[in-house]
LUMTI-178969 format. One record per residue (C-alpha): residue number from 0; x, y, z negated. Coordinates in Angstrom, 3 decimals. Layout:
BEGIN
(pt NUM; (X; Y; Z)) ...
END
This chain:
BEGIN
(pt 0; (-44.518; -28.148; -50.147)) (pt 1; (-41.305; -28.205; -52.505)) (pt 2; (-38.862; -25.449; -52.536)) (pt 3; (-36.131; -25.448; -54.107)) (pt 4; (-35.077; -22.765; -56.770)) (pt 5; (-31.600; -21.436; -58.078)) (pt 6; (-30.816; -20.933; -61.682)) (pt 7; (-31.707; -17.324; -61.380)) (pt 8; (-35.189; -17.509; -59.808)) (pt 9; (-34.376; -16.650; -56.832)) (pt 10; (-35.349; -18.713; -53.381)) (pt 11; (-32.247; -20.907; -52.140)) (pt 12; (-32.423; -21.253; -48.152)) (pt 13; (-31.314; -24.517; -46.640)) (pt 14; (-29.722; -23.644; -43.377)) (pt 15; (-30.082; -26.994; -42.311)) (pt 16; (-33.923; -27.097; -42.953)) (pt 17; (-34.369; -24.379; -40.149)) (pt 18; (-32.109; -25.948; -37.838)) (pt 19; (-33.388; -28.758; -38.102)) (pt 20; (-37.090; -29.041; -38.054)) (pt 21; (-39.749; -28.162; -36.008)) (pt 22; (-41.666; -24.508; -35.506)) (pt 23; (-44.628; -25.408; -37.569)) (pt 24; (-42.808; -26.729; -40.901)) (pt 25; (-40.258; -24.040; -40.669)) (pt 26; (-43.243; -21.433; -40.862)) (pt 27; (-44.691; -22.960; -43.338)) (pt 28; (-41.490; -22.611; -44.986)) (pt 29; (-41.422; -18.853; -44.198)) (pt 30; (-44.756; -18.739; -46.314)) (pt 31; (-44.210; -20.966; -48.798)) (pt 32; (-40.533; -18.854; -49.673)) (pt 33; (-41.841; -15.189; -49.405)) (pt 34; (-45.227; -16.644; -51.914)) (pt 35; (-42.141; -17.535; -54.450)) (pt 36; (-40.269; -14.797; -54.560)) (pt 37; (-41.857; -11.913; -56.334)) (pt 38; (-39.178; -9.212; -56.510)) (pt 39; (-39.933; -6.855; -53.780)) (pt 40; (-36.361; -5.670; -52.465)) (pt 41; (-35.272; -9.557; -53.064)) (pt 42; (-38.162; -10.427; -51.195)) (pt 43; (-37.565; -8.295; -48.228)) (pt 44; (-33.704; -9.420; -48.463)) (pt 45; (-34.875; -13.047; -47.905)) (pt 46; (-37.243; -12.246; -45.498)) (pt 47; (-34.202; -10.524; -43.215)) (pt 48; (-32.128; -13.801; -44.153)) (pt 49; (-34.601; -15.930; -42.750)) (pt 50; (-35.852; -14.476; -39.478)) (pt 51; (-31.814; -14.073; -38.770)) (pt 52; (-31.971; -17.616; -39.517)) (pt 53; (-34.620; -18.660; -36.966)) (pt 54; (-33.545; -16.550; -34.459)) (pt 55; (-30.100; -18.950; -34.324)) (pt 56; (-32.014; -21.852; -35.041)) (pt 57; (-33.813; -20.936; -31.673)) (pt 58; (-30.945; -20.194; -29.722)) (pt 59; (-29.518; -23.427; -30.781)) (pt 60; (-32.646; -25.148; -29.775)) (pt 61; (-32.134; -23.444; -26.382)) (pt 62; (-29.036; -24.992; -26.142)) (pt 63; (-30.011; -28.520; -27.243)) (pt 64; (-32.500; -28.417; -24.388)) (pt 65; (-29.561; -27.812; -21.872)) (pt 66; (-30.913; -24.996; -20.639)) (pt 67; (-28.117; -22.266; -19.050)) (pt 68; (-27.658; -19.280; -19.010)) (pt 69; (-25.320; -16.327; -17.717)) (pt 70; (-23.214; -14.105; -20.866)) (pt 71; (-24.332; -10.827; -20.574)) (pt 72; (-20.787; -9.945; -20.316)) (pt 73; (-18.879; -12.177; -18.085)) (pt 74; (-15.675; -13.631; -19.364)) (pt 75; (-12.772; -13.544; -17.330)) (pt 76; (-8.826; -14.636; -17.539)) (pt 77; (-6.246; -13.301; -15.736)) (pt 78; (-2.860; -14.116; -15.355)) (pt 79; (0.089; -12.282; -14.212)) (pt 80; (3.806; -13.565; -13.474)) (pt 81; (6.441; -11.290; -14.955)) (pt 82; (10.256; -11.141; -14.894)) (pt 83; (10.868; -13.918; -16.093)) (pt 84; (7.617; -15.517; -17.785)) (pt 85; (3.800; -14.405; -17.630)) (pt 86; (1.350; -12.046; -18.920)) (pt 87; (-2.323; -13.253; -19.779)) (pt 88; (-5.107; -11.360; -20.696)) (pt 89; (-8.764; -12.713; -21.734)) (pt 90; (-11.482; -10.566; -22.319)) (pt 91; (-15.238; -10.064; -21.532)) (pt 92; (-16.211; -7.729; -18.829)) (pt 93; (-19.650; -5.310; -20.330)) (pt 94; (-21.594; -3.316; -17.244)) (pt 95; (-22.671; 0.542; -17.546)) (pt 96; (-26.229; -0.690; -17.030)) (pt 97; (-26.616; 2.926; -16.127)) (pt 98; (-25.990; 4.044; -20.433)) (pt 99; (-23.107; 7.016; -21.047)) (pt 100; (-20.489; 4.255; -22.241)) (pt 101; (-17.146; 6.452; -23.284)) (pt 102; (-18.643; 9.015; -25.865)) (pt 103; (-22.087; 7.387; -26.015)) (pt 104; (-22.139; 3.509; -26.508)) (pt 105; (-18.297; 3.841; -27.395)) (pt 106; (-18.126; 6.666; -29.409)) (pt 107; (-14.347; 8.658; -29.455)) (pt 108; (-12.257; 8.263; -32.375)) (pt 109; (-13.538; 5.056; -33.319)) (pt 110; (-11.828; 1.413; -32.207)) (pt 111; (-13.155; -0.730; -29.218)) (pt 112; (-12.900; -4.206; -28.919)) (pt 113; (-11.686; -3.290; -25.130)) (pt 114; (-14.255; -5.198; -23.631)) (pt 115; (-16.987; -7.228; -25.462)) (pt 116; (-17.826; -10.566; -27.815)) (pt 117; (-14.457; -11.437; -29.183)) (pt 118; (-11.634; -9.421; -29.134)) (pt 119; (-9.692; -9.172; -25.972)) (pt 120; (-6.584; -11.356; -26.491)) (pt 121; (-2.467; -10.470; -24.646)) (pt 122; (-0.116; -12.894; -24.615)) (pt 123; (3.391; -12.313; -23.285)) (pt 124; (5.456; -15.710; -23.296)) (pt 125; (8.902; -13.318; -22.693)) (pt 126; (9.612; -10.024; -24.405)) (pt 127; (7.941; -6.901; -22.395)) (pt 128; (8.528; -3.124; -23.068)) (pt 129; (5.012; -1.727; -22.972)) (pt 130; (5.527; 2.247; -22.302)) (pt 131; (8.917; 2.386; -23.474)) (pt 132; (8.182; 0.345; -26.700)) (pt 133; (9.293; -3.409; -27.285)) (pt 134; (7.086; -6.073; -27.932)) (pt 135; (8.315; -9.722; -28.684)) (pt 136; (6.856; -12.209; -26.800)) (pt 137; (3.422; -13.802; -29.051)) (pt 138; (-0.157; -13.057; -28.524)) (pt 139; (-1.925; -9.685; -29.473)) (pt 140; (-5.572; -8.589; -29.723)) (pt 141; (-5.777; -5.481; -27.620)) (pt 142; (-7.579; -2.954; -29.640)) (pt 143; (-8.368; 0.968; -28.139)) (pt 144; (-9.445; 4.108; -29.686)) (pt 145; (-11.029; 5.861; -26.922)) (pt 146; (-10.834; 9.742; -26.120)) (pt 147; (-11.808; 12.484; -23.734)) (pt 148; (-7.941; 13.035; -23.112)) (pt 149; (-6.183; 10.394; -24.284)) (pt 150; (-6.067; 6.482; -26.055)) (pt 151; (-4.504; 5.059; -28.641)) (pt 152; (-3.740; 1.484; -27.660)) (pt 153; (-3.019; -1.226; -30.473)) (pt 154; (-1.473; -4.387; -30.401)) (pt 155; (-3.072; -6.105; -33.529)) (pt 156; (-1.576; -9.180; -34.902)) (pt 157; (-5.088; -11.377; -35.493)) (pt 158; (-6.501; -12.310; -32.025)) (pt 159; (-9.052; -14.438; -33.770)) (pt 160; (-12.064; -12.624; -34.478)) (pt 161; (-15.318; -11.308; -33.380)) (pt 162; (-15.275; -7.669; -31.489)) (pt 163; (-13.502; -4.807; -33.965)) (pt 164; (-15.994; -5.608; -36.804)) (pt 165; (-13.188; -7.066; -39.338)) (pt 166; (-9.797; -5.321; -37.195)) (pt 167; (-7.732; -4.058; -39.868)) (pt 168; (-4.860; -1.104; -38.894)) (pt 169; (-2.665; -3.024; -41.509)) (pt 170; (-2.360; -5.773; -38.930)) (pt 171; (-1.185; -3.305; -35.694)) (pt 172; (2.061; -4.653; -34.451)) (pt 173; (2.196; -1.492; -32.505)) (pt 174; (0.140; 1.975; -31.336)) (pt 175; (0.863; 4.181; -28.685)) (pt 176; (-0.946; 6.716; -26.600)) (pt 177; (-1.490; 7.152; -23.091)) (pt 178; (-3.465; 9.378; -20.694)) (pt 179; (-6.908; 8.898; -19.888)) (pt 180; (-7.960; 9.692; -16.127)) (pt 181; (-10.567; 9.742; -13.954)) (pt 182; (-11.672; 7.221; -11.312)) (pt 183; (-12.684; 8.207; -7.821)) (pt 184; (-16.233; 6.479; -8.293)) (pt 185; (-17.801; 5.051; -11.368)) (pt 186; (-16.906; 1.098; -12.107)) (pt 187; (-20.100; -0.545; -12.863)) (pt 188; (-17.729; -4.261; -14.904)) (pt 189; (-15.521; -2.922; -17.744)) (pt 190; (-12.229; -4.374; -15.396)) (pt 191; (-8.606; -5.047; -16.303)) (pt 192; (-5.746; -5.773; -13.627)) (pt 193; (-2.382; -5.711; -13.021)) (pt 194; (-1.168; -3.529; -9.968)) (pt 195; (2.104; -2.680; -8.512)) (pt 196; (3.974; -5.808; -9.631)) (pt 197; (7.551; -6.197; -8.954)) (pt 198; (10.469; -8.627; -10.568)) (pt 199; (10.879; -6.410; -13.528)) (pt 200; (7.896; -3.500; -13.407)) (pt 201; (4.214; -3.804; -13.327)) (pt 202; (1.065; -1.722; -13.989)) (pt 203; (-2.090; -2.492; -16.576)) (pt 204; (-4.955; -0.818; -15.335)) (pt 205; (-7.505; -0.113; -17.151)) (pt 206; (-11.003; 0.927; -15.875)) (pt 207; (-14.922; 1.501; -16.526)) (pt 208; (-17.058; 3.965; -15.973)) (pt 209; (-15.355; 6.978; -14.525)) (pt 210; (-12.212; 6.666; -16.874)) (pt 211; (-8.887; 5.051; -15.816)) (pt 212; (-6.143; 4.132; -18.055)) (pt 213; (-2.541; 2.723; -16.535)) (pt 214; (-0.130; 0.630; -19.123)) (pt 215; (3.781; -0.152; -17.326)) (pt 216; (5.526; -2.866; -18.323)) (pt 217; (9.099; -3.335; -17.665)) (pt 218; (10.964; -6.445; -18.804)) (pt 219; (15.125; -6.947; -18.565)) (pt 220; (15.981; -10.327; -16.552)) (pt 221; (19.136; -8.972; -14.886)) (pt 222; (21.608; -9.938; -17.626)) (pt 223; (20.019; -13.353; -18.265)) (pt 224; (20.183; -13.668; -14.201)) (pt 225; (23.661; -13.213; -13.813)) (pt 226; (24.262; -15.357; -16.998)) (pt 227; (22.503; -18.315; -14.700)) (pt 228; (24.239; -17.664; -12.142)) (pt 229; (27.518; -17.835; -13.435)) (pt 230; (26.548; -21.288; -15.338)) (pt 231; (25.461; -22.491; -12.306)) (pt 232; (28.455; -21.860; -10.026)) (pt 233; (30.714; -23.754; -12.597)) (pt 234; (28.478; -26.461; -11.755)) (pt 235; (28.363; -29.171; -8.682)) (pt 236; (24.718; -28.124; -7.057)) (pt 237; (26.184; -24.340; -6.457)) (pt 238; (22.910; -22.508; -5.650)) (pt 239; (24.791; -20.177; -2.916)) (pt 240; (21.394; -18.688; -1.155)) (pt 241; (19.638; -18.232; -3.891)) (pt 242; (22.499; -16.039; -5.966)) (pt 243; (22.990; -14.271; -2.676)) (pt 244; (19.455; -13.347; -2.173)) (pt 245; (20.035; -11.767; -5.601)) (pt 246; (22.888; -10.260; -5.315)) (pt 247; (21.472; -8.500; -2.357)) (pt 248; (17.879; -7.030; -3.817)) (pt 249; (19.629; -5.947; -6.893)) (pt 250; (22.316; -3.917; -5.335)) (pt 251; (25.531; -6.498; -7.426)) (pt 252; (28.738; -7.043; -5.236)) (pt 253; (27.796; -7.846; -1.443)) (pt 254; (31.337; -9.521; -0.875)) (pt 255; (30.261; -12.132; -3.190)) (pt 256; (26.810; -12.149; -1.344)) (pt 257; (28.320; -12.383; 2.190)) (pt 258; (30.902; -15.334; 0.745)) (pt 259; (27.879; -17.470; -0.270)) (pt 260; (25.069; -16.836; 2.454)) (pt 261; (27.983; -18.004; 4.742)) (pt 262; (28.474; -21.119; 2.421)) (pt 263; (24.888; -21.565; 2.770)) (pt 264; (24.612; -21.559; 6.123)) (pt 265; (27.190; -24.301; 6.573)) (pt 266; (24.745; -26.849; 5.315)) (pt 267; (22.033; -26.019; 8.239)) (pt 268; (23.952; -24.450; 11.198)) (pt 269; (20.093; -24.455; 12.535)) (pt 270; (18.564; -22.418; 9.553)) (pt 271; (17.397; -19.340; 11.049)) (pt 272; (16.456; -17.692; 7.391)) (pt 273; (19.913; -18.184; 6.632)) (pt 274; (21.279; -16.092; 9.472)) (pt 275; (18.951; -13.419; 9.087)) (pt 276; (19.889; -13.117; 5.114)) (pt 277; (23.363; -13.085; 6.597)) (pt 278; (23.085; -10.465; 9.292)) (pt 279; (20.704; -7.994; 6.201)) (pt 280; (23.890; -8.433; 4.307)) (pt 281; (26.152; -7.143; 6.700)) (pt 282; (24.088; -4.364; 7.939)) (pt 283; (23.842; -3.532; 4.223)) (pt 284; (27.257; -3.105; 4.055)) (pt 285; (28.026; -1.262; 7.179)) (pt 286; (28.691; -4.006; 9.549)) (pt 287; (26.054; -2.673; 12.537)) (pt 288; (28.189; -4.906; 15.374)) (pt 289; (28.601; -8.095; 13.012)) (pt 290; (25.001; -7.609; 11.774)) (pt 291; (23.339; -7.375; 15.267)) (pt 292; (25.601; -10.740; 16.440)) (pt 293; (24.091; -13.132; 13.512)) (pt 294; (20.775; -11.930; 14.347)) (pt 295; (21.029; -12.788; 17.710)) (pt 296; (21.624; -16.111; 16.604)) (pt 297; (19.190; -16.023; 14.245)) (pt 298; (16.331; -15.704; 17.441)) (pt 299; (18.178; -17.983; 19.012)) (pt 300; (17.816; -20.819; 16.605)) (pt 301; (14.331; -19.513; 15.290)) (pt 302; (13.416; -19.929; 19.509)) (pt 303; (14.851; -23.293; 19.163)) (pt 304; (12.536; -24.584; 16.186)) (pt 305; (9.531; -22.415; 17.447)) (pt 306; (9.661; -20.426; 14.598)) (pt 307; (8.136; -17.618; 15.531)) (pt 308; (7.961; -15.552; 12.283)) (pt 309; (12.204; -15.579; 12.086)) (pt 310; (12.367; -14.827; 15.431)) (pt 311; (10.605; -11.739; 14.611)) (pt 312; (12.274; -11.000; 11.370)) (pt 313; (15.946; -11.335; 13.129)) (pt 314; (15.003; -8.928; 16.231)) (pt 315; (13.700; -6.136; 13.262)) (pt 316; (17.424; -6.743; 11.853)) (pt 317; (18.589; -6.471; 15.808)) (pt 318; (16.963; -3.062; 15.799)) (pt 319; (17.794; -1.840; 13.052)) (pt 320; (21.334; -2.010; 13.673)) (pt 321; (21.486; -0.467; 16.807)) 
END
């Protein structure tokens, strides 16, 4: 059997040659290539190679056969709508498997992919403030430095690569820390989800083990909101309901809010959710008597469509204002 040789002596490996030929020839060149080389150390070095070599060469083969199997560590993508865009996070979810994984598998002081395989990849398609620092919307790899009190979390600017084997600090966008704390039983998946979500707050948990981390998130909408609706009034599609709606959750001018629920409700005299936004505005600003009327006909038209659900939500605004 030919082998071929570099300039210096040493064995030259095809790659291609073990993925491509069957068990028997690629032992025989196992022999044939540790019988040529007769430095020790280079021997053992190409020995390493080459059982590294097979061992992919068999896992391809596994593959070619189509057989399938389940990732040790599931994948998983979540996403999360936020002000005014979205928050995605993809990762791979480890288990305990019943091993000491914060301090033990994951030692402190040293960086974590935050999960497992690749690195655990953020994207934010509208600026966020992540514990009171800004981040520009892009994609991040999510790095940690775990710690029996506290973690350093990192933003790193390369998403693409394998774990925290080549993670460089140079490439942090950002680092902050937060406080670790304990869960109320032990979480068998490494798990990551977003919790207490409103229009412009949220919560990152973060959990495994018996240790908890929470991120918050804020993003500012309001000023880009009232920007839109201002445009939008100038136009000839006014979008009345909608801009009083706002105007109402976020506390802005309830005059204005009042003026267009009421041109709103022009266009469907039989729109129970319009009366019932009506009669929430005017208990909201005082109105008990005028509130408690437009609810009343709010059941009456909800009774009238068989909406059941608006007949309920009007008689809670009925009560209220008594």
């Amino acid at each position: 059997m030919k082998v071929p040789r570099c300039k210096t002596g040493g064995l030259f490996i095809y790659n291609r040659f073990l993925f491509h030929n069957p068990p028997h020839k690629t032992l025989r060149f196992l022999y044939y290539s540790i019988s040529l080389v007769s430095n020790h150390r280079l021997m053992k070095k190409v020995f390493t190679l080459i059982l590294a070599l097979l061992a992919v060469g068999s896992a391809a083969n596994v593959q070619a056969q189509g057989i399938k199997m389940p990732q040790a560590s599931s994948a998983q993508t979540i996403t999360q709508e936020f002000g005014l865009g979205k928050v995605t996070i993809t990762y791979s979810r480890p288990n305990t498997k019943g091993r000491k994984i914060f301090g033990g598998l994951e030692p402190y002081g040293q960086v974590w992919r935050t999960g497992a395989n690749s690195a655990t990849v953020i994207t934010f398609t509208d600026d966020v403030t992540i514990e009171g620092n800004k981040v520009p919307a892009g994609e991040y790899a999510l790095f940690t430095i775990p710690d029996a009190n506290q973690w350093t979390i990192i933003l790193n600017k390369t998403t693409k690569q394998w774990g925290a084997y080549e993670y460089k600090q140079a490439d942090d966008f950002l680092r902050f820390k937060v406080k670790a704390d304990k869960t109320s039983a032990p979480v068998e998946t490494f798990t990551m989800q977003f919790a207490d979500v409103k229009p412009t707050t949220a919560e990152l948990n973060l959990m495994w083990e018996r240790t908890a981390l929470t991120l918050h998130l804020t993003t500012e909408v309001d000023s880009r909101i009232m920007a839109s609706i201002d445009a939008a009034m100038q136009g000839d599609k006014k979008p009345y309901f909608a801009a009083a709606q706002y105007y109402y959750e976020n506390n802005k001018d309830l005059n204005k809010a009042l003026a267009w629920v009421t041109e709103a409700e022009k266009t469907d005299q039989k729109a129970p959710y319009y009366k019932y936004w009506k009669a929430r505005i005017q208990l909201k600003m005082g109105n008990k008597a005028g509130a408690a009327a437009t609810a009343q006909e709010g059941v009456r038209v909800a009774k009238e469509a068989k909406n059941d659900e608006y007949v309920r939500l009007n008689e809670a605004v009925i009560a209220q204002a008594k």
